[in-house]
MIDOBA-14468 format. One record per residue (C-alpha): residue in one letter; chain; z negated, y negated, x negated. Coordinates in pm, whole numbers, plus 50000, padded with zeros to 5 digits. Last residue first. Layout:
// residues N
(r A; A; (Z; Y; X))
...
***
This chain:
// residues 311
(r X; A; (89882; 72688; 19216))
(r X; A; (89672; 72538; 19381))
(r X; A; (89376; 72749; 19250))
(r X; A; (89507; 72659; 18840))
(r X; A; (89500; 72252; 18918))
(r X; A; (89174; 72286; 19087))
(r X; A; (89041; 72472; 18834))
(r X; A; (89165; 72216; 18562))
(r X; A; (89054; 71935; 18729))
(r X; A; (88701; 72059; 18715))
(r X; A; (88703; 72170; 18375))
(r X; A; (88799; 71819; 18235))
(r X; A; (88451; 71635; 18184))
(r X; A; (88381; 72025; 18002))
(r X; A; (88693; 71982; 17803))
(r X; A; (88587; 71613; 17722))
(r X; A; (88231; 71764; 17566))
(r X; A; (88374; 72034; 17380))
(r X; A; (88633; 71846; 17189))
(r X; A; (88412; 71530; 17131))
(r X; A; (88359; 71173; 17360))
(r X; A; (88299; 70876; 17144))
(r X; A; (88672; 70786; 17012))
(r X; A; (88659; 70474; 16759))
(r X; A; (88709; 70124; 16839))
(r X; A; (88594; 69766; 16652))
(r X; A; (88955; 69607; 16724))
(r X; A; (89093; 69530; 16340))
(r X; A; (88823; 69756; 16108))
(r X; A; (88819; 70040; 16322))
(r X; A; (89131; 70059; 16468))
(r X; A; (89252; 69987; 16090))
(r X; A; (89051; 70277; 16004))
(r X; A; (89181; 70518; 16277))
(r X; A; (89347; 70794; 15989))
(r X; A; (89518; 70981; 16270))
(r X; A; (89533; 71372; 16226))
(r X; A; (89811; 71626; 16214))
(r X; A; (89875; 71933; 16023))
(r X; A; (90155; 72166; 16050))
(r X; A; (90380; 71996; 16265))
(r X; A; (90586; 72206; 16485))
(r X; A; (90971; 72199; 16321))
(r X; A; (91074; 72490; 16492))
(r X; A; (90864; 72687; 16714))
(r X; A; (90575; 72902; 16561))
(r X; A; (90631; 73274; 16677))
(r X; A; (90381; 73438; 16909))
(r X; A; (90003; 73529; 16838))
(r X; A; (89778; 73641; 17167))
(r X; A; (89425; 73555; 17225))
(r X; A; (89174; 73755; 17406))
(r X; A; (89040; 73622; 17763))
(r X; A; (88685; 73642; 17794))
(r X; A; (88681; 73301; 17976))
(r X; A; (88311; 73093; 17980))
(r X; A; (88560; 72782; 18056))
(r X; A; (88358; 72610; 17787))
(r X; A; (88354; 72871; 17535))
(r X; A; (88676; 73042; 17580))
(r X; A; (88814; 72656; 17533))
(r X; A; (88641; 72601; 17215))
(r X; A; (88741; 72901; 17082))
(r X; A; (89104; 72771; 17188))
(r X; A; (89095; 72482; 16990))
(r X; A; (88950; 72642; 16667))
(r X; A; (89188; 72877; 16635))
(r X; A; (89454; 72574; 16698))
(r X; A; (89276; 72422; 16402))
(r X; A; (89074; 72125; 16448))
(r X; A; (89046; 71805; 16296))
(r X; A; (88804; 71505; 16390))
(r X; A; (89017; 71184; 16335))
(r X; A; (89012; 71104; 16762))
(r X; A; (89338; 70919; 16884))
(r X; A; (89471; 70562; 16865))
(r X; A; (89669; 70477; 16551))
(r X; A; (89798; 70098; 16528))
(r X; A; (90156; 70014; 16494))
(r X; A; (90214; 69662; 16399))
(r X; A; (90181; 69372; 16607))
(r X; A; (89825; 69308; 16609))
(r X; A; (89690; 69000; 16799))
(r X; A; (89408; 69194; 16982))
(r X; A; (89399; 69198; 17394))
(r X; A; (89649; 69517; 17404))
(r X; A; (89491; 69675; 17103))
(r X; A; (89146; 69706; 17257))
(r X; A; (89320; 69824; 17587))
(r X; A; (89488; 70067; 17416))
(r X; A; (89188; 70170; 17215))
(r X; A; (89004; 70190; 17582))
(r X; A; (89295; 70421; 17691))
(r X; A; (89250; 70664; 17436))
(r X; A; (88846; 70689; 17433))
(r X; A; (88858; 70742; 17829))
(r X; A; (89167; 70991; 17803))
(r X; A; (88972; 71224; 17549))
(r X; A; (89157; 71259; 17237))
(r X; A; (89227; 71546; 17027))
(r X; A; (89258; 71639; 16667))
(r X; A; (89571; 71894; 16591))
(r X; A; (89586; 72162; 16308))
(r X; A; (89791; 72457; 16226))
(r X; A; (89561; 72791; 16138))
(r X; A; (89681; 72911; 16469))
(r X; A; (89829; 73205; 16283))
(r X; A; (90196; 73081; 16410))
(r X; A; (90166; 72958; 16783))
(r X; A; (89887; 73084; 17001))
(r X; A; (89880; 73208; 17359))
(r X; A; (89620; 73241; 17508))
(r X; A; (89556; 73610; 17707))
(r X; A; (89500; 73510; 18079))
(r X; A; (89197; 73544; 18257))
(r X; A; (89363; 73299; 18478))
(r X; A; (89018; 73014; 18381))
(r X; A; (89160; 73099; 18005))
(r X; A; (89560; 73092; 18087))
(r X; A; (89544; 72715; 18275))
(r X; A; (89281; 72572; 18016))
(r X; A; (89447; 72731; 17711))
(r X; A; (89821; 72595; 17795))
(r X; A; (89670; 72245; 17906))
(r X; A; (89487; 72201; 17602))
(r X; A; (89812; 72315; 17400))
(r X; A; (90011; 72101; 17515))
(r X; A; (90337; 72304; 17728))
(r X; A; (90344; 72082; 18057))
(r X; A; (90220; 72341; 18275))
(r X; A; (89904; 72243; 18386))
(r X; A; (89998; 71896; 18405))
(r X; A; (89727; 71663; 18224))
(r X; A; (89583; 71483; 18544))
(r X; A; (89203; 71503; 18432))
(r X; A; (89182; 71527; 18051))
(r X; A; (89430; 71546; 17685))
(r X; A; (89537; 71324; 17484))
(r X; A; (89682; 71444; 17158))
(r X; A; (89790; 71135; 16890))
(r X; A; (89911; 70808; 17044))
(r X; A; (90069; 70544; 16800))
(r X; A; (90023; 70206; 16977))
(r X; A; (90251; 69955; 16898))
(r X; A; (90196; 69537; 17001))
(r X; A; (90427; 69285; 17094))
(r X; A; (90450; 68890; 17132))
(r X; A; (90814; 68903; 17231))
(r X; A; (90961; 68586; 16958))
(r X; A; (91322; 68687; 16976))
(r X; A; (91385; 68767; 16642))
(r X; A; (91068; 68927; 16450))
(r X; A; (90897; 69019; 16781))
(r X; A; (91218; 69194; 16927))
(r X; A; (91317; 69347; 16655))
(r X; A; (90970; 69496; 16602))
(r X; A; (91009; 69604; 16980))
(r X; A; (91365; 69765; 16879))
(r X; A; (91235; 69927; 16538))
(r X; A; (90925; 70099; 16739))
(r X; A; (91180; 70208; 17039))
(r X; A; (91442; 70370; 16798))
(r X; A; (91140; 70551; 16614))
(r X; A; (90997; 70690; 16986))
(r X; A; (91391; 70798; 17040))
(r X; A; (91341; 70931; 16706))
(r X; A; (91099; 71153; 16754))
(r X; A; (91130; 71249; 17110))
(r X; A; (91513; 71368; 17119))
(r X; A; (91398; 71501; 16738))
(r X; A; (91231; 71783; 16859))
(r X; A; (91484; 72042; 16919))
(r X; A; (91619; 71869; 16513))
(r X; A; (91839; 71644; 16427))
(r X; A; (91650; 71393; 16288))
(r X; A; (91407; 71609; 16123))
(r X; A; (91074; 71417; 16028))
(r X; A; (90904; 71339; 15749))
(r X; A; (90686; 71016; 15841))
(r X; A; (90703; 70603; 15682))
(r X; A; (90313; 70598; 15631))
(r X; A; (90196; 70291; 15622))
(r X; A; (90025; 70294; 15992))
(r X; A; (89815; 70585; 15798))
(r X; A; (89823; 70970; 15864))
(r X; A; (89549; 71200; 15743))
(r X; A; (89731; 71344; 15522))
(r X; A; (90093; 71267; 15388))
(r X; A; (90352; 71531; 15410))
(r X; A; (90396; 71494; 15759))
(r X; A; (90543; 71750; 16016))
(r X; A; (90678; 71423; 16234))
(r X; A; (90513; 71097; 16160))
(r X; A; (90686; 70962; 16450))
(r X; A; (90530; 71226; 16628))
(r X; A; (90173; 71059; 16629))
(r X; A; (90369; 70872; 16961))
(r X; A; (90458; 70570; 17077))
(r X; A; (90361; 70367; 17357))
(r X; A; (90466; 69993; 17349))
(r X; A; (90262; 69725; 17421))
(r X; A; (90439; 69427; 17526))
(r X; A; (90327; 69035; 17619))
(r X; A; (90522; 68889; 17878))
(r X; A; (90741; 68488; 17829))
(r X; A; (90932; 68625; 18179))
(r X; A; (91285; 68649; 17966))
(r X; A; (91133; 68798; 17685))
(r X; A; (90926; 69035; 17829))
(r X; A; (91192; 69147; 18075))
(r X; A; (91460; 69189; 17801))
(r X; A; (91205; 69416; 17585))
(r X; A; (91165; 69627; 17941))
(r X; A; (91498; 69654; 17920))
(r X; A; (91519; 69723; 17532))
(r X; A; (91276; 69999; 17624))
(r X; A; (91498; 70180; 17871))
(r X; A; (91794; 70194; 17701))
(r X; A; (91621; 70346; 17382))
(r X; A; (91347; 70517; 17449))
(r X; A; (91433; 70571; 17805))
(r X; A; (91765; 70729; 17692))
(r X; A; (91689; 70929; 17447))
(r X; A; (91425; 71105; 17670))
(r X; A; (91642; 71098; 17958))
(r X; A; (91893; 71315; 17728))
(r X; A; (91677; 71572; 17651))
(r X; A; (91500; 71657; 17979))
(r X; A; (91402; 72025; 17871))
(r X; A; (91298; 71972; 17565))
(r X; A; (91124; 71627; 17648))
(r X; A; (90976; 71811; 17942))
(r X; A; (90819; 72122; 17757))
(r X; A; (90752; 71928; 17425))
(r X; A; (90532; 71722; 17658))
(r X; A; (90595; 71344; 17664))
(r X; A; (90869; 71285; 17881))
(r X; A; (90870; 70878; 17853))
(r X; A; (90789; 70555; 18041))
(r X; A; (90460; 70373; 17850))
(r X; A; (90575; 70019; 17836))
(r X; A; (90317; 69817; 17890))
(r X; A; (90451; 69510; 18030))
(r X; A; (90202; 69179; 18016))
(r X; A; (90273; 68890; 18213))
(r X; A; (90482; 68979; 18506))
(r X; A; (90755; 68785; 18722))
(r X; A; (90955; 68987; 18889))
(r X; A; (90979; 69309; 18890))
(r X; A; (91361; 69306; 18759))
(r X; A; (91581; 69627; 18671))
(r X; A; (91850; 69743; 18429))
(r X; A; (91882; 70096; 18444))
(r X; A; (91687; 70319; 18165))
(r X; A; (91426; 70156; 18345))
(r X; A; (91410; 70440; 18572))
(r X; A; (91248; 70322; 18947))
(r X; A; (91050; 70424; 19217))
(r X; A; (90807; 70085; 19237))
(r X; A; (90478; 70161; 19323))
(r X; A; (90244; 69832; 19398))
(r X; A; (89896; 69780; 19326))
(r X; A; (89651; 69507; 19342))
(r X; A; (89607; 69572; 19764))
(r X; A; (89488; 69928; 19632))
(r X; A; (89555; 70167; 19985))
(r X; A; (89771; 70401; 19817))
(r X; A; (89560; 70385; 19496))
(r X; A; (89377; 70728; 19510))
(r X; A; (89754; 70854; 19553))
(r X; A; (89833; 70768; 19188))
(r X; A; (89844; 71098; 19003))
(r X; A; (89970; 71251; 19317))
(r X; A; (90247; 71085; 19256))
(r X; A; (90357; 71255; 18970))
(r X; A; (90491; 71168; 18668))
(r X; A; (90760; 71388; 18512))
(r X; A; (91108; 71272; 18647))
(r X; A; (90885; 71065; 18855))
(r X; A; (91139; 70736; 18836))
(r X; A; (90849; 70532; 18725))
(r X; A; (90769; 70171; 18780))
(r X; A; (90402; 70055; 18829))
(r X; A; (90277; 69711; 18933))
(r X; A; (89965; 69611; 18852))
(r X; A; (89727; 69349; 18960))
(r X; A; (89460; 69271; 18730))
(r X; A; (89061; 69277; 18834))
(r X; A; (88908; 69505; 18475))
(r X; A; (88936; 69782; 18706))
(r X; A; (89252; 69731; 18823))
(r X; A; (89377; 69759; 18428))
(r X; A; (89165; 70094; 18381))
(r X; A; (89336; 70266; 18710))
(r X; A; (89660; 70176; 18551))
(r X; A; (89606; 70308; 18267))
(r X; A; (89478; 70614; 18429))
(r X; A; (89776; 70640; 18537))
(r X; A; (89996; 70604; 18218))
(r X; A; (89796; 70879; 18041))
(r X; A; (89921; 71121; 18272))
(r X; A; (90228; 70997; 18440))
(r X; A; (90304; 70790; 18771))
(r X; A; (90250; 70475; 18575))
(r X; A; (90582; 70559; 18352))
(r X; A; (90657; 70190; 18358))
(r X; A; (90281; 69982; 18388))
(r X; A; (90388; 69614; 18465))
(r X; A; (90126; 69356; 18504))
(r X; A; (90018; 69066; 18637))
(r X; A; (89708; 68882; 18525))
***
């Protein structure tokens, strides 16, 4: 099979690509590295299978001829979707009805990325597929919201009216290998200040929750989805809760850092709870995460001092 990866160059998106090889496709990845990185993908320089294509598909583009497009092109971090506002709106919107136009005009399956955000600061807990979200449309945040909204209606359009077989995965906190070190998540933030000897900085009281999912688990749920005939959104991330508190004793523990904590303002509109209800993963492509806080961290520690001594 041939496939298109846009936003390959990026975190979750590269290893992606690395699982796709894996299972013998060729791959083809377009990203304009406005936040992914090539070093994410240098491993596959010499990968006969795999082709880098330097591209935004904000603009109208052809590949050529692919049969599956996962479209996973997007800032992601609050850091780079704050700070690259308009791209953001612009790949979620431009950019995925492009990559809709491609599927449709080469007969390709999509699988869209979206994002636990869509649920915004919700009022409903743990989050279902059925839940419709609270979020501020006009808020910092809402560049990533509801450009990953726009994109959900627009591939839903697509399937309902121009016959795109499609599928939506809602992603909920990935973290592992190639997470930037200075991308703003909070694993990343307590990895790079704890193995600095760095106080960590928490948001609010830190009694906010997030549940977090190893790379592996995520991208096998995507993969799962990809090869199920679900069209609806699907939740893909880990259902065990933790509060930030929580997160970064964790951390301290597994870096072995003495490094105190330190309490600054929560930003606006930061979700107070959030947690992925994976039943339908469950019941629909037999997945569920396998790999726990403490044990990904410690699968991740070696990146993470690299990252922090090259810097």
């Amino acid at each position: 099979m041939h496939v298109l990866v846009t936003g390959g160059a990026g975190f979750l998106g590269s290893h992606l690509c690395d699982a796709l090889l894996a299972e013998g496709h060729s791959v083809v990845c377009a990203d304009n590295l406005l936040t992914g990185r090539m070093e994410n993908l240098a491993h596959l320089r010499h990968e006969s299978r795999f082709v880098f294509l330097e591209q935004d598909v904000s603009q109208p583009f052809d590949p050529g001829k692919v049969d599956y497009i996962f479209h996973f092109a997007s800032p992601a971090s609050p850091v780079d979707y704050l700070k690259h506002a308009i791209e953001t709106l612009q790949v979620g919107s431009l950019g995925s009805l492009n990559c809709l136009e491609l599927a449709k005009n080469y007969g390709a399956k999509f699988l869209l990325a979206s994002t636990s955000e869509c649920y915004g600061d919700p009022l409903e807990h743990p989050q279902k597929e059925t839940y419709w979200g609270h979020v501020n449309p006009i808020g910092p945040r809402s560049v990533y919201d509801e450009s990953k909204r726009f994109a959900e209606a627009a591939t839903m359009a697509y399937h309902r009216h121009r016959r795109v077989d499609t599928r939506i995965v809602r992603i909920f906190n990935t973290y592992g290998p190639r997470l930037q070190i200075n991308d703003g998540r909070v694993i990343s933030n307590f990895m790079k200040q704890a193995l600095r000897g760095e106080e960590l900085t928490v948001y609010g009281d830190g009694s906010q929750t997030r549940s977090f999912c190893y790379v592996s688990d995520e991208v096998a749920g995507i993969l799962a989805l990809s090869k199920s005939d679900e069209h609806g959104p699907t939740n893909i991330g880990n259902p065990v809760e933790f509060t930030i508190l929580e997160c970064a004793q964790a951390v301290l523990e597994v870096t072995g850092s003495s490094s105190k904590l330190r309490f600054e303002p929560l930003p606006q509109d930061d979700p107070r709870q959030r947690r992925p209800d994976i039943g339908k993963a469950k019941r629909l492509l037999g997945w569920e995460p396998t790999i726990d806080l403490r044990s990904g961290l410690r699968l991740s520690l070696d990146y993470f001092k690299a990252a922090v001594q090259a810097r």
